[in-house]
VEXTI-252322 format. One line per field, with one value per residue (C-alpha): residue number from 1; residue in three letters; x, y, z. Coordinates in steps of 0.25 Angstrom, whole numbers, plus 5000, padded with zeros to 4 digits. Layout:
i <- NUM	...
aa <- ALA	...
u <- X	...
v <- Y	...
w <- Z	...
END
This chain:
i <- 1	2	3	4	5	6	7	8	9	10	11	12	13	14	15	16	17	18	19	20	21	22	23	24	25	26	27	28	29	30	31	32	33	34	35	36	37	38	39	40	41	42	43	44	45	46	47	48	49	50	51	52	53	54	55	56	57	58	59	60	61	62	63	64	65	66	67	68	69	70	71	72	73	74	75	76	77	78	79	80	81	82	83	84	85	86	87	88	89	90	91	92	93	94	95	96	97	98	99	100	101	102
aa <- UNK	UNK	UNK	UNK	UNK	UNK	UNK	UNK	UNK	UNK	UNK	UNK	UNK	UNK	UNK	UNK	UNK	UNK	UNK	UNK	UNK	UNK	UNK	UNK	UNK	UNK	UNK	UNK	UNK	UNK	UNK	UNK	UNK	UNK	UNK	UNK	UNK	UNK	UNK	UNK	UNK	UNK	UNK	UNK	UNK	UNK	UNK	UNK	UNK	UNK	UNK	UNK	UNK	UNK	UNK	UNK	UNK	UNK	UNK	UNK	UNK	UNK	UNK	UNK	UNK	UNK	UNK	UNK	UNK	UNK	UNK	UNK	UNK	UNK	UNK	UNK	UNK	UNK	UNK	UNK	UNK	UNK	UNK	UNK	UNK	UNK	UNK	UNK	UNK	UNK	UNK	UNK	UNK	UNK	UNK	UNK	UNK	UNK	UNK	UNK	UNK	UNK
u <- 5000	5004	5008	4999	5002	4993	4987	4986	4978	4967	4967	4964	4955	4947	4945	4940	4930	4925	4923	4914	4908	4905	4900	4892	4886	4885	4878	4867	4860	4868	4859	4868	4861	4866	4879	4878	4875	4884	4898	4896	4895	4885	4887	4882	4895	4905	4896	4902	4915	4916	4912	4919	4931	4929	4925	4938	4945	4937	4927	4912	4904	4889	4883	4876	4887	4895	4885	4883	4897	4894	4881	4883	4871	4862	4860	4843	4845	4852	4842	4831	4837	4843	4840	4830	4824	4834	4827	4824	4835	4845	4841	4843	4856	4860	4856	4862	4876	4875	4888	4885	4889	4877
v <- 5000	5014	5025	5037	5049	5051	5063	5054	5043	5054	5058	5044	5041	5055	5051	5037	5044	5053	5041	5033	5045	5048	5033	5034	5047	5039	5026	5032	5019	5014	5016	5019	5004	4996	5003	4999	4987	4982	4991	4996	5012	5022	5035	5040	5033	5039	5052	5050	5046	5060	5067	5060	5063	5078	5078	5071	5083	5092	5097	5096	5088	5086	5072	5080	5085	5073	5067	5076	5074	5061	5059	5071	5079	5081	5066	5068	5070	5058	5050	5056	5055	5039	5034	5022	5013	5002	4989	4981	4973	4983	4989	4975	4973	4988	4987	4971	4978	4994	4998	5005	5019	5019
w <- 5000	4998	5009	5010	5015	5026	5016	5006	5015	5020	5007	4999	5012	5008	4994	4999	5008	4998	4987	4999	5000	4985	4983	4995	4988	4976	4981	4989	4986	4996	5010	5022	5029	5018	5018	5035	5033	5023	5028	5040	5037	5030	5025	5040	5047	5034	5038	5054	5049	5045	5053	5064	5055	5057	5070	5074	5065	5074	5063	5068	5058	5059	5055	5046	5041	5039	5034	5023	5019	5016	5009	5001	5005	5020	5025	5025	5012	5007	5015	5009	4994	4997	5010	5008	5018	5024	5024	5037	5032	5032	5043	5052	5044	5049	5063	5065	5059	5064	5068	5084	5079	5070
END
């Protein structure tokens, strides 16, 4: 493997970040419980990542906020224009797995 200069390594990490958030963007097909159920994460928990980030750097960031960074628009409105209704199996599937910060 190559050596990265730590630049280099936030910097590759940064554009990673930005692709999974472009594709997550992209794919708004993709429901937040079946990307739970299947890895673990939503765009909600990329959402806290952030803004934990900043918070950590010492910049105040609202879940709101964060969250808006991530869907690309205020979050009530991306549920309105995509969220569906999980079914009862999904909803079993994301409560038997949850993670305990969610």
């Amino acid at each position: 493997m190559s050596e990265f200069s730590p630049e280099q390594q936030r910097d590759f990490e940064a554009a990673a970040f930005r692709r999974l958030v472009e594709h997550l963007r992209e794919r708004s097909d993709v429901q937040n419980i079946d990307l739970m159920n299947l890895a673990g994460f939503c765009r909600n928990c990329l959402s806290n990542w952030y803004r934990e980030a900043a918070e950590a750097d010492g910049v105040a960031l609202s879940k709101d906020q964060s969250r808006e960074i991530v869907y690309g628009m205020p979050y009530a409105e991306w549920q309105a224009r995509h969220q569906t209704e999980a079914s009862s199996e999904k909803k079993t599937a994301f409560e038997t797995n949850r993670p305990k910060d969610h």
